[in-house]
C-alpha atoms as a printed R data frame, in Angstrom:
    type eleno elety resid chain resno        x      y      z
1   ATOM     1    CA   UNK     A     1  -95.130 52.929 63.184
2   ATOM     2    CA   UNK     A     2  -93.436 53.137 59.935
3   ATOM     3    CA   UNK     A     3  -95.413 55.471 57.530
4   ATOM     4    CA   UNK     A     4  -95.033 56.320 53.962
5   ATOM     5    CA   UNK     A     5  -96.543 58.869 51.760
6   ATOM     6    CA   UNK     A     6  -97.115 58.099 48.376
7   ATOM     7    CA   UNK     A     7  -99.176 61.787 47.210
8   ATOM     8    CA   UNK     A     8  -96.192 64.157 45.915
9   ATOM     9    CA   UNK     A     9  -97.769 67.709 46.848
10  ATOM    10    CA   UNK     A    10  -98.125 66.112 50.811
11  ATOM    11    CA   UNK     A    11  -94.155 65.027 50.089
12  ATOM    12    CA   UNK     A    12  -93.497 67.776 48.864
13  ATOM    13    CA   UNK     A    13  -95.088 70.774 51.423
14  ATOM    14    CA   UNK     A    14  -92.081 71.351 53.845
15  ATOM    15    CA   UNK     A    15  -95.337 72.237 56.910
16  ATOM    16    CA   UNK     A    16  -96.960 69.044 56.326
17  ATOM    17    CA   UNK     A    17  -93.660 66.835 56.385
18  ATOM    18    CA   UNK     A    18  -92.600 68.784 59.468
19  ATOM    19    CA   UNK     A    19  -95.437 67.959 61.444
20  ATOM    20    CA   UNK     A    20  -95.926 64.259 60.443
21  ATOM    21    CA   UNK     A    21  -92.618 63.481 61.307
22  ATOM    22    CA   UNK     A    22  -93.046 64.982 64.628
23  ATOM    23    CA   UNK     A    23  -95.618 62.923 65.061
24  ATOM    24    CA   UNK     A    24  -94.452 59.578 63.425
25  ATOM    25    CA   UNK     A    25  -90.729 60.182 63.352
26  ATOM    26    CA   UNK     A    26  -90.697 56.971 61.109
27  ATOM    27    CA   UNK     A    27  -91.963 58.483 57.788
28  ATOM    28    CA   UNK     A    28  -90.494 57.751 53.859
29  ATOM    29    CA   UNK     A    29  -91.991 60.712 51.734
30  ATOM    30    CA   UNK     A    30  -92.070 60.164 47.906
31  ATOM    31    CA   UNK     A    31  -89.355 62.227 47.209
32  ATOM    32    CA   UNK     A    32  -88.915 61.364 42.985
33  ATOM    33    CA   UNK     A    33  -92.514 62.493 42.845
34  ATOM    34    CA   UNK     A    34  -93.515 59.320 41.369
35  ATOM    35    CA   UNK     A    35  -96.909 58.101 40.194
36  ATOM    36    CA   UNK     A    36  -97.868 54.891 41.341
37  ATOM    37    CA   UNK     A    37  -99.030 52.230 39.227
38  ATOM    38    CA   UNK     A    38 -100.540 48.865 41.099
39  ATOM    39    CA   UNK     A    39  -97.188 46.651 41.263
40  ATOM    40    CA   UNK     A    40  -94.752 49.587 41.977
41  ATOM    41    CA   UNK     A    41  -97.475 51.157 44.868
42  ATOM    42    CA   UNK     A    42  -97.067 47.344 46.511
43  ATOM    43    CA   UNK     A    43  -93.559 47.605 46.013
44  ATOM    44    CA   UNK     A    44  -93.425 50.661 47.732
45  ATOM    45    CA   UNK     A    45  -95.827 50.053 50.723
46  ATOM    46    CA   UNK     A    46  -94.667 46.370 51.179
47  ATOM    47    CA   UNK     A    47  -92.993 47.439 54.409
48  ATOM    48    CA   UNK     A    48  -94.970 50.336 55.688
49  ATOM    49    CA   UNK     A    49  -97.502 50.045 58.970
50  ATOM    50    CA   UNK     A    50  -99.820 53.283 57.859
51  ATOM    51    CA   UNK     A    51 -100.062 55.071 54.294
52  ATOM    52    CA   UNK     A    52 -101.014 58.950 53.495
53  ATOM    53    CA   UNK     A    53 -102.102 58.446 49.459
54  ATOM    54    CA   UNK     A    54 -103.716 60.403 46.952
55  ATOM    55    CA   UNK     A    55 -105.414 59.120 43.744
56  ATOM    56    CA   UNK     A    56 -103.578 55.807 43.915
57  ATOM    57    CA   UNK     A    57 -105.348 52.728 43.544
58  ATOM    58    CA   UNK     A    58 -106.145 50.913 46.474
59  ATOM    59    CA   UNK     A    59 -107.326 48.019 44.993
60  ATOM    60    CA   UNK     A    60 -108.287 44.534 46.752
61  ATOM    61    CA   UNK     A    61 -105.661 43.009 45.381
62  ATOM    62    CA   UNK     A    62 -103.437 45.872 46.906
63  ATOM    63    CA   UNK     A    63 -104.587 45.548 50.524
64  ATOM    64    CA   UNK     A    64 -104.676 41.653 50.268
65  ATOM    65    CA   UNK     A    65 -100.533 41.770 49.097
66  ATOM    66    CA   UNK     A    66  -99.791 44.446 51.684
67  ATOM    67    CA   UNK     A    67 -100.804 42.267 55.072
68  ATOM    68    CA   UNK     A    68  -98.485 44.523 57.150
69  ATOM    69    CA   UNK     A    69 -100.580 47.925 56.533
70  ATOM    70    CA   UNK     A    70 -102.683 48.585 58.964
71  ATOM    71    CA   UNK     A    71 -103.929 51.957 57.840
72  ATOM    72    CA   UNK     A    72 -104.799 53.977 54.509
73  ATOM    73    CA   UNK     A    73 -105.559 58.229 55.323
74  ATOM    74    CA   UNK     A    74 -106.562 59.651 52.821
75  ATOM    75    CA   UNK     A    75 -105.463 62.993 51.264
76  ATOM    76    CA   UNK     A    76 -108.021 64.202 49.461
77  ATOM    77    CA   UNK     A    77 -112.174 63.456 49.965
78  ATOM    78    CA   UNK     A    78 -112.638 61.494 47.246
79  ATOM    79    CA   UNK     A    79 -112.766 57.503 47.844
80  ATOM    80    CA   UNK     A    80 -113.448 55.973 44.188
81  ATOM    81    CA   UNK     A    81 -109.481 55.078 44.213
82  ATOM    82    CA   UNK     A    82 -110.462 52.810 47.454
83  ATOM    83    CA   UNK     A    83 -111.903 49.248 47.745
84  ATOM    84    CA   UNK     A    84 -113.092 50.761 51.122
85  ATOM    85    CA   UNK     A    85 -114.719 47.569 51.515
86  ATOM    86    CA   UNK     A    86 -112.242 45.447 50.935
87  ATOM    87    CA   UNK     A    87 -109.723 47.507 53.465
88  ATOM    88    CA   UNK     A    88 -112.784 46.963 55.993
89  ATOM    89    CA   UNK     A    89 -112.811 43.095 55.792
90  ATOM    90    CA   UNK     A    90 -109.325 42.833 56.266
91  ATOM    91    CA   UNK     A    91 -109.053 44.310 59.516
92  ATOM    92    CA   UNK     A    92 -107.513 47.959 57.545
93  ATOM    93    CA   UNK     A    93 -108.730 51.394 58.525
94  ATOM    94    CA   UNK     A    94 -109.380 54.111 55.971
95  ATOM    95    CA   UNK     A    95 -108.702 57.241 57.477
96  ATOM    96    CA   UNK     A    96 -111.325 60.104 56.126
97  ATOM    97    CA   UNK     A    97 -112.069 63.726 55.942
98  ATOM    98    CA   UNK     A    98 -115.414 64.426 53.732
99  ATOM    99    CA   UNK     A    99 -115.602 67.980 53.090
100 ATOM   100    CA   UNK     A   100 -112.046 69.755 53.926
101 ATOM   101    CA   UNK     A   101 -111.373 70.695 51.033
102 ATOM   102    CA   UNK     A   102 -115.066 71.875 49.837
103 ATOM   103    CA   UNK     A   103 -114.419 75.726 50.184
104 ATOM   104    CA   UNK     A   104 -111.766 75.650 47.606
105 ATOM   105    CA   UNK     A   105 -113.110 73.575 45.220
106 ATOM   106    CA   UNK     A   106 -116.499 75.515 45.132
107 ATOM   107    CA   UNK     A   107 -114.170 78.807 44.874
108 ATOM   108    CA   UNK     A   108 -112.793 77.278 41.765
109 ATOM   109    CA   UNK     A   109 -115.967 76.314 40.839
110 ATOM   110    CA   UNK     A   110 -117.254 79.653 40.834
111 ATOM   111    CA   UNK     A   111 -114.432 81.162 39.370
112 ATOM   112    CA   UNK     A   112 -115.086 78.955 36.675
113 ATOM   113    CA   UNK     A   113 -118.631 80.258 36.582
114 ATOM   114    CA   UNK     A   114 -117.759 84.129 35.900
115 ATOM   115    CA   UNK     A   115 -114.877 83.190 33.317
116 ATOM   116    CA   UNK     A   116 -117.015 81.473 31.070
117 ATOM   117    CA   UNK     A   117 -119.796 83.634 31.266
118 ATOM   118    CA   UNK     A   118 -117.815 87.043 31.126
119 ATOM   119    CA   UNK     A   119 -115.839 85.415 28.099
120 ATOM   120    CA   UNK     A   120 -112.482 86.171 30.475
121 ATOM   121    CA   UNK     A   121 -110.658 82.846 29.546
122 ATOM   122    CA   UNK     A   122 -111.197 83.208 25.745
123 ATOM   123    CA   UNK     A   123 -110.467 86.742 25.099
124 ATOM   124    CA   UNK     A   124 -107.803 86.330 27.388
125 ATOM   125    CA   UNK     A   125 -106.454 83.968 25.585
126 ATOM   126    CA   UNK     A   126 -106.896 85.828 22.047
127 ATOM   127    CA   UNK     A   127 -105.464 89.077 23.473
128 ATOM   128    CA   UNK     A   128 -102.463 87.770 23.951
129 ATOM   129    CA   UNK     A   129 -102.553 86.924 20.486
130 ATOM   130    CA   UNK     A   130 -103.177 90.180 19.698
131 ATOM   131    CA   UNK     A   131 -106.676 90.390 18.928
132 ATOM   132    CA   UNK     A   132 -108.497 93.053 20.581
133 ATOM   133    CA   UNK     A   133 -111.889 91.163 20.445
134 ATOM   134    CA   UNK     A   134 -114.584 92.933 22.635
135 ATOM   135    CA   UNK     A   135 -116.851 90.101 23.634
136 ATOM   136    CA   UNK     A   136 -117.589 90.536 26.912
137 ATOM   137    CA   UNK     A   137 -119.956 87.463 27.674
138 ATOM   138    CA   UNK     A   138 -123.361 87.446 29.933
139 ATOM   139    CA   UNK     A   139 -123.854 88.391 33.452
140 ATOM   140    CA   UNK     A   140 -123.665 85.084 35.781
141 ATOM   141    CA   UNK     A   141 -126.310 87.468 37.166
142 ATOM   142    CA   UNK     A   142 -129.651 85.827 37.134
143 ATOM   143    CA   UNK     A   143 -128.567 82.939 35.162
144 ATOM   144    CA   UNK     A   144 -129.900 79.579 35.761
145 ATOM   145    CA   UNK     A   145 -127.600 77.165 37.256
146 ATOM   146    CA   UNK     A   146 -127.776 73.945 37.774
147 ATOM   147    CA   UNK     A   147 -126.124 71.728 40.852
148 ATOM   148    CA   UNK     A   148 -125.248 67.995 40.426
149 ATOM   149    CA   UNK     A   149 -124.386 66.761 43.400
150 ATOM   150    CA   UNK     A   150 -125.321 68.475 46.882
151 ATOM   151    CA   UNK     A   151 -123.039 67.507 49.245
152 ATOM   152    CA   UNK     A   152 -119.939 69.162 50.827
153 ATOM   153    CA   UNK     A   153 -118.927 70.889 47.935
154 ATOM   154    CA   UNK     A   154 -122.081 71.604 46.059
155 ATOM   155    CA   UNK     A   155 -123.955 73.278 48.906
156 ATOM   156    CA   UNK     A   156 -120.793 75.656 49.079
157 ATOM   157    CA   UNK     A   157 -121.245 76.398 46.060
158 ATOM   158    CA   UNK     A   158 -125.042 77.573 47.092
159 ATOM   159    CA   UNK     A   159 -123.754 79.596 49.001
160 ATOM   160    CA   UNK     A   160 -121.482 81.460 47.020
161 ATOM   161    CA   UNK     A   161 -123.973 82.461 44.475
162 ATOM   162    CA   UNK     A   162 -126.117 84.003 46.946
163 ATOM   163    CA   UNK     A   163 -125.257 87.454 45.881
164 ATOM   164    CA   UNK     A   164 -125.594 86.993 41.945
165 ATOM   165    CA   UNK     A   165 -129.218 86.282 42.349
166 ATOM   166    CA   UNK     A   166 -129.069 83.220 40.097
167 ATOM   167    CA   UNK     A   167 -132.351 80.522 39.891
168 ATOM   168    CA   UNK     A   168 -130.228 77.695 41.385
169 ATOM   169    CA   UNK     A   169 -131.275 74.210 40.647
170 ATOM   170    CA   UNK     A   170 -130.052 71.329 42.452
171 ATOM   171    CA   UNK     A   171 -130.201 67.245 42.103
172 ATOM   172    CA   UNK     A   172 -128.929 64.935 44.369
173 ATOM   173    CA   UNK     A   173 -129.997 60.936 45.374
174 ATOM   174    CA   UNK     A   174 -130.561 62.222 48.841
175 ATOM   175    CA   UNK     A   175 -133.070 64.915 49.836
176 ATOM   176    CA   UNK     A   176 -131.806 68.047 49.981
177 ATOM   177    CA   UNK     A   177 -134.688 70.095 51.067
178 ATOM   178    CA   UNK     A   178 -133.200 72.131 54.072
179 ATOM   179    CA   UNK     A   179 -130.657 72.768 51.385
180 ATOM   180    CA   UNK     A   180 -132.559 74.279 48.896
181 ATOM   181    CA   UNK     A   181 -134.465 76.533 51.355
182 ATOM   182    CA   UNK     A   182 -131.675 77.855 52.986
183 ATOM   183    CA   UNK     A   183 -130.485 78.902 49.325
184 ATOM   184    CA   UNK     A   184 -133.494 79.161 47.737
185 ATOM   185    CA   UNK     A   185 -133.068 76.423 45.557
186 ATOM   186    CA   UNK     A   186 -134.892 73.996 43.948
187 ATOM   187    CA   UNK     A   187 -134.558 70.693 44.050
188 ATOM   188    CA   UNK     A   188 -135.703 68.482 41.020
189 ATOM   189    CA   UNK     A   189 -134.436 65.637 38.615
190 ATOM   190    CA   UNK     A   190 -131.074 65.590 36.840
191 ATOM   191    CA   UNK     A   191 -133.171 65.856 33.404
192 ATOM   192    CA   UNK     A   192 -134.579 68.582 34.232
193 ATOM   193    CA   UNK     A   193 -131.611 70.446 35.375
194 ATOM   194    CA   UNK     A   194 -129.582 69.240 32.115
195 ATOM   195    CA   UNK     A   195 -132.950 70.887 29.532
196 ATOM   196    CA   UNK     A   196 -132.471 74.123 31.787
197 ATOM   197    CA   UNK     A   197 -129.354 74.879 33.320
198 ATOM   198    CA   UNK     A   198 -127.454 77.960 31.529
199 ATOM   199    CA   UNK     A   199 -124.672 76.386 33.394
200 ATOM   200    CA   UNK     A   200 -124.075 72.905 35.173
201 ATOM   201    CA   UNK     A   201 -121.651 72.272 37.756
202 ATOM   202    CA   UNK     A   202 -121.115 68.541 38.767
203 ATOM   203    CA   UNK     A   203 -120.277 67.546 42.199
204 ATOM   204    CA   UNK     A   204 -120.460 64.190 42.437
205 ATOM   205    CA   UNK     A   205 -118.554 60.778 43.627
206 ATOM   206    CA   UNK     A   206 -116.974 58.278 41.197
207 ATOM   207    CA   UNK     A   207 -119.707 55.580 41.324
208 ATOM   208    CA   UNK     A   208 -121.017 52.844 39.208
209 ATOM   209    CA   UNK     A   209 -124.028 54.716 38.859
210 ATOM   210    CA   UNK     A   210 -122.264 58.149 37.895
211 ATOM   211    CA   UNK     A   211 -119.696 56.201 35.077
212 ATOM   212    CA   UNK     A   212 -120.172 58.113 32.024
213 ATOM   213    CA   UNK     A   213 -123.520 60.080 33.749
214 ATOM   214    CA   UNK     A   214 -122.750 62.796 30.874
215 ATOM   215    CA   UNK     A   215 -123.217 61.552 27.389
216 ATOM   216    CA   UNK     A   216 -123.680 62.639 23.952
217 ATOM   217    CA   UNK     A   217 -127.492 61.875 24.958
218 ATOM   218    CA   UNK     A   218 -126.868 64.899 27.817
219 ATOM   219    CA   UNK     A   219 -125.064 66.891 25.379
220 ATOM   220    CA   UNK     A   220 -128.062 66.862 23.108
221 ATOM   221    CA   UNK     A   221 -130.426 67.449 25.323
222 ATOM   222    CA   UNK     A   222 -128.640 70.871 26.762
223 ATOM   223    CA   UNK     A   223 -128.983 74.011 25.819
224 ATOM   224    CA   UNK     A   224 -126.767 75.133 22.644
225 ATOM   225    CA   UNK     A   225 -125.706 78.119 24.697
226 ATOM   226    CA   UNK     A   226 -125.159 75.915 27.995
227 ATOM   227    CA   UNK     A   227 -121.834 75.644 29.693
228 ATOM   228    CA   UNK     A   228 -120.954 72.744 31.802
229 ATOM   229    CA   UNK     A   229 -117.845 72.621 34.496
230 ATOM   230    CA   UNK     A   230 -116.780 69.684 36.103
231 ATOM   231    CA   UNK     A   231 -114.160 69.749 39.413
232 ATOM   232    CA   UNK     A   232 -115.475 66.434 40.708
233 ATOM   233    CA   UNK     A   233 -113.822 63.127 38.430
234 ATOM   234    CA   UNK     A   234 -113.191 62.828 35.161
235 ATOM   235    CA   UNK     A   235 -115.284 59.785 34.442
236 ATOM   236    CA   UNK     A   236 -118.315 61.147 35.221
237 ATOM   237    CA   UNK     A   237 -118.123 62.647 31.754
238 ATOM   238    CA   UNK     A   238 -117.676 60.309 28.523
239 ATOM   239    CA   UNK     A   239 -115.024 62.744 27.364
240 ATOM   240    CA   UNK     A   240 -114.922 61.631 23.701
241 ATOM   241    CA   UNK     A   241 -118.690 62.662 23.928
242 ATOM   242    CA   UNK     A   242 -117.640 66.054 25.360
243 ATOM   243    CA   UNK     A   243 -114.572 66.785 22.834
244 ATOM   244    CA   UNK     A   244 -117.356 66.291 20.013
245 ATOM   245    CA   UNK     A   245 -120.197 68.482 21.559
246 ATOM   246    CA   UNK     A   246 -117.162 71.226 21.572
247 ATOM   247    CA   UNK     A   247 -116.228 70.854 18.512
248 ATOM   248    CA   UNK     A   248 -119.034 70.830 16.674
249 ATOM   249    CA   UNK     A   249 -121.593 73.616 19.352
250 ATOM   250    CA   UNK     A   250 -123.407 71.269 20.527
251 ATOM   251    CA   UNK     A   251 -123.183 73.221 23.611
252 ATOM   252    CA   UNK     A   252 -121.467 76.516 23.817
253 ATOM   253    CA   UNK     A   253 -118.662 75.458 26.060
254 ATOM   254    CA   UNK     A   254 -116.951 73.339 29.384
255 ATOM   255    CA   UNK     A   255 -114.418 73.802 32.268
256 ATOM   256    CA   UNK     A   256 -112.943 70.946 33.292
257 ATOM   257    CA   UNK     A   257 -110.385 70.526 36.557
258 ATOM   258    CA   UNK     A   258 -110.298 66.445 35.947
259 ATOM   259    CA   UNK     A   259 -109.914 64.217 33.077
260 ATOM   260    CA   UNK     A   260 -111.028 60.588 32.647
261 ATOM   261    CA   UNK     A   261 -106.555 60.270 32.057
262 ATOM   262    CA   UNK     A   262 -104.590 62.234 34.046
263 ATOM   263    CA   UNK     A   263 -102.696 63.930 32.711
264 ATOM   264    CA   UNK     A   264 -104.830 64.278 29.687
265 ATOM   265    CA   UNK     A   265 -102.951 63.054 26.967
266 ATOM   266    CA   UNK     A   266 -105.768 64.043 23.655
267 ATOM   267    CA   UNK     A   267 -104.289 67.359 22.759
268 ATOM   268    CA   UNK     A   268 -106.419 67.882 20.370
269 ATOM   269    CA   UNK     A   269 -109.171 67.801 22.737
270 ATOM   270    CA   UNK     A   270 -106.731 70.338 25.142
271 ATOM   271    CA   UNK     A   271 -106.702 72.716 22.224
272 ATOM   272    CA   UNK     A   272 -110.657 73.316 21.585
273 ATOM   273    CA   UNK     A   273 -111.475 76.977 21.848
274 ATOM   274    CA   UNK     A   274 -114.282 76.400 24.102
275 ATOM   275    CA   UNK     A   275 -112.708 74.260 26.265
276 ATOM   276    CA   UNK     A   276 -111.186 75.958 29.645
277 ATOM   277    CA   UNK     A   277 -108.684 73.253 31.854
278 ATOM   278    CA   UNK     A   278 -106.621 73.457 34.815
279 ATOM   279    CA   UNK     A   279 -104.933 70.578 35.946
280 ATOM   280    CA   UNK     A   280 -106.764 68.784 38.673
281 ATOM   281    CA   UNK     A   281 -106.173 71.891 41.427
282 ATOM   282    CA   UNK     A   282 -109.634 72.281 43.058
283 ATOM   283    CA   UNK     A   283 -108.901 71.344 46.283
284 ATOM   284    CA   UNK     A   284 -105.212 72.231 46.142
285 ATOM   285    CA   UNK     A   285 -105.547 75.931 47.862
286 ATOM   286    CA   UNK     A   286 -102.845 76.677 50.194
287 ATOM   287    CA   UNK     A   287 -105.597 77.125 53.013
288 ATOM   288    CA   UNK     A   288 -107.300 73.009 51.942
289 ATOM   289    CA   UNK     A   289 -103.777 71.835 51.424
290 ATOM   290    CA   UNK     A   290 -102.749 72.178 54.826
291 ATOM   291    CA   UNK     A   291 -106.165 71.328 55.675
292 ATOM   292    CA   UNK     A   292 -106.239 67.883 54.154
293 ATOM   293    CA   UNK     A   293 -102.547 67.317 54.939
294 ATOM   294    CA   UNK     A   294 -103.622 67.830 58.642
295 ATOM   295    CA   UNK     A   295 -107.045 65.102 58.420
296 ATOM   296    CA   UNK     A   296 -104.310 62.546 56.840
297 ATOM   297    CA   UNK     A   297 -101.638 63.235 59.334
């Protein structure tokens, strides 16, 4: 089989190219670190039996120019870059992993959590612009928090937050009971999490149903001293929404690991004081690198 990786940090990782090719000898890797767009990914995976990708789109029109795959793995867990259905009709495989990555994102996550709180990103930040500003934040400590999205990653992130004693909230389409006893959550509705969350933390799948779930109506309906932090996909927030509840304290501040554009090009959104980013590395721990690398391979 002739395969071909189109994600750069897979073509790049010298473990993960050493043990596909000893097990499909006939690999291409992408080794300009190019991003795809749709013509140039057909160009690209025109000849190619199997695919490892990333984000790229993997549209119907894709798989229906690109009769000679027989096989998309994905790197990664999320599958809103797939026409999954599409890939099914046509006789293709999608090759899947939910949750392999979970422990690093909901470390991130987490980490997220105690920066904002504990004012570490800011005063970082203003230190090294020597001010010697003494704000040291809240406690994450009893906090409220509130989980969108209790799947993989969000019950890891449960779990976490066991020791800080925090009244953990959690909202999900499916039932997560056994969940929220086993963490001593509780479950309930994603308005009421959004009127009492001291922080939200959204962990949930690109959908038609979660386009644009976070709006200036959310925003205005959150507390004014409520953080939100998003590691799941951009889109699920209405970002022009978000850059003006920064700027003008609607809420008190955001972490975000994805962007509705990546990367983000709205540096003026980039530069808000109460706005922490890192660029789209959740899941990309050494340990959930290897991890995924392995589920695609």
């Amino acid at each position: 089989m002739k395969i071909k990786v189109t994600t750069i940090s897979f073509s790049n990782h010298k473990i993960l190219r050493k043990e596909l090719l000893q097990a499909f000898p006939n690999t291409i890797f992408n080794e300009e670190g190019k991003r795809f767009q749709q013509e140039e990914l057909i160009d690209y995976l025109n000849d190619a039996d199997g695919a490892i990708i990333g984000l790229d789109p993997m549209t119907h029109e894709v798989f229906q120019r690109l009769p000679h795959l027989k096989i998309v793995s994905k790197f990664g867990v999320g599958l809103d870059n797939i026409d999954v259905e599409s890939a099914e009709s046509q006789g293709k495989a999608i090759g899947w992993t939910g949750g392999v990555n979970k422990r690093s994102v909901a470390e991130q996550t987490v980490g997220f959590m105690l920066g904002l709180s504990r004012n570490l990103f800011r005063s970082g930040f203003s230190l090294k612009l020597g001010n010697w500003n003494k704000d040291g934040g809240f406690q994450l400590s009893g906090k409220t928090v509130g989980i969108v999205g209790c799947g993989h990653i969000g019950t890891e992130v449960l779990k976490l937050l066991q020791p800080f004693g925090c009244e953990l909230l959690v909202c999900d389409i499916l039932d997560k009971s056994k969940e929220a006893q086993i963490y001593n959550a509780q479950q309930t509705d994603f308005q009421t999490i959004i009127s009492m969350a001291d922080i939200i933390s959204l962990h949930i799948p690109l959908t038609p149903q979660t386009h644009y779930l976070v709006d200036k109506e959310v925003f205005n309906k959150m507390k004014p001293s409520a953080y939100l932090i998003n590691t799941s996909r951009g889109s699920v927030i209405r970002q022009i929404d978000l850059k003006h509840a920064l700027a003008n304290q609607v809420i008190a501040g955001a972490a975000l690991d994805v962007f509705e554009e990546e990367p983000p090009p709205d540096q003026e959104f980039l530069a808000l004081p109460n706005l922490v980013t890192t660029p789209h590395i959740g899941g990309n721990a050494e340990e959930a690198v290897e991890a995924m690398g392995r589920s695609a391979i």
